[in-house]
N, C-alpha and C positions, 0 to 999 in steps of 0.2 A: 504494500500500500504506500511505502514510503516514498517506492519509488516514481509511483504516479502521481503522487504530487510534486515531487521535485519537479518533472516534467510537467505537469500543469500550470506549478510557479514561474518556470524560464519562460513557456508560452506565454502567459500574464505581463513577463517582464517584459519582452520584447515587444509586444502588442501596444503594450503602454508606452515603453521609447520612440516606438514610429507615431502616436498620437501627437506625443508633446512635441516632437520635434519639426520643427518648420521646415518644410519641405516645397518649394516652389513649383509645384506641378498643379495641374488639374484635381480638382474632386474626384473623378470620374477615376483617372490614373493611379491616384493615390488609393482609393479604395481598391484597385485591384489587386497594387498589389500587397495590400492588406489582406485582401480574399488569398493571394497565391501563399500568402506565406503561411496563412491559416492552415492550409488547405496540405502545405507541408508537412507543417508540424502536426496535424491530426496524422496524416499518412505512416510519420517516423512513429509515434505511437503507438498506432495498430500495430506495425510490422514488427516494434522491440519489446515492446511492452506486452508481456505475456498474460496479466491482468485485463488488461482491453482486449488483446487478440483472440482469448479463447474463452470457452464456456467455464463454466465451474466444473464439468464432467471432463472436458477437454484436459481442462489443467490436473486433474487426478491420475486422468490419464497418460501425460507428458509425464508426471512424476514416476509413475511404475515404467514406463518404458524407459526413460533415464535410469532406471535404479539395472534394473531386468536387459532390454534390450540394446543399448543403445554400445554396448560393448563391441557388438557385430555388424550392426545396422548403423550405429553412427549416430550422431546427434540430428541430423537433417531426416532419418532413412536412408541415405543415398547407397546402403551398402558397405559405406567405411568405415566402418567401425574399427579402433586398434587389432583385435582381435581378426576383425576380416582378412587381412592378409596372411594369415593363418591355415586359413580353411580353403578348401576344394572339394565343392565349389566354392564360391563365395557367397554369401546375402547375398540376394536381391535387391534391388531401391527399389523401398516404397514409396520412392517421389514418381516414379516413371509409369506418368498417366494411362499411358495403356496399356499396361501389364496390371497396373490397378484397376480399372474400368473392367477387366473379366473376371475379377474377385470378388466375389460378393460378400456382405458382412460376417455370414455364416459360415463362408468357407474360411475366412479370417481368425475367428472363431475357433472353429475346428483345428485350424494350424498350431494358434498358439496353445489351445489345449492340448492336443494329443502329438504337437511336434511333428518335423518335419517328416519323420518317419510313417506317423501315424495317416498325413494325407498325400503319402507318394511321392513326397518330398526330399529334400537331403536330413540324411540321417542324422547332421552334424548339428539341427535345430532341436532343440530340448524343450519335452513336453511341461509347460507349467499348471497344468488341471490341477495337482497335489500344491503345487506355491501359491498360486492366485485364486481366489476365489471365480464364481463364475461373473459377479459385478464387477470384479475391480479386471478378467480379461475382457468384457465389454468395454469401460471406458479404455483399457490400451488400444482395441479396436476407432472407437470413437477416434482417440486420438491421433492414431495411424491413418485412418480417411483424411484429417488437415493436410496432409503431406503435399494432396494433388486437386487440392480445394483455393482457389484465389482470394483473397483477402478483399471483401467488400463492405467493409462494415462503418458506418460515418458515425462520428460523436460530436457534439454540441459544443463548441466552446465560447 
């Protein structure tokens, strides 16, 4: 939380110094690019700000796949995890939309419970059904669909 307000105060701050500050342009001009830079700083938000970017189930979610996954998979999905150079095969990225587009969430599901072995997969994926409950592999699933989902979200400032 702390950190979204630091970020909401520099927005604040700097919103306010282009106010006060005499600026020899048009109304017109000048509000724009009051709009662009708003429009910035909301953008840097979403996209850093883990609080703004994700759901509350999302972010339960991030946290077990950092704990759990993210050793193989990498912090992005992309497959590179420290650990992935390791293995052969390697992960997959779960950023690469169209290898994600024929997954469906259940077969998602299934992966991370009964491991790669369990859906014909590489055997090197380890079944978490016994670690994770079946709530908390839903929200990794939840989580894992952000990967290849585009950031549209607009907030009020």
């Amino acid at each position: 939380m702390k950190h979204l307000q630091m970020h909401l105060i520099i927005c604040l701050f700097v919103l306010s110094q282009i106010s006060c500050h005499e600026i020899h342009q048009s109304g017109t001009a000048l509000q724009k690019d009051r709009d662009s830079l708003t429009v910035a700083i909301a953008d840097s938000l979403i996209r850093n700000d883990p609080w703004v970017r994700y759901t509350y189930t999302e972010r339960q979610g991030k946290q077990l796949f950092e704990q759990y996954c993210v050793v193989c998979h990498g912090q992005s999905g992309e497959g590179d995890g420290f650990n992935a150079y390791n293995l052969n095969p390697r992960p997959h990225s779960l950023s690469d939309s169209t290898y994600m587009k024929a997954l469906s969430s259940e077969t998602l599901t299934e992966t991370i419970s009964f491991g790669g072995k369990g859906v014909n997969k590489s055997v090197l994926m380890p079944a978490y059904q016994n670690t994770l409950s079946k709530t908390q592999i839903s929200k990794v699933v939840v989580y894992i669909e952000t990967f290849t989902q585009t950031v549209f979200k607009s907030i009020n400032l």
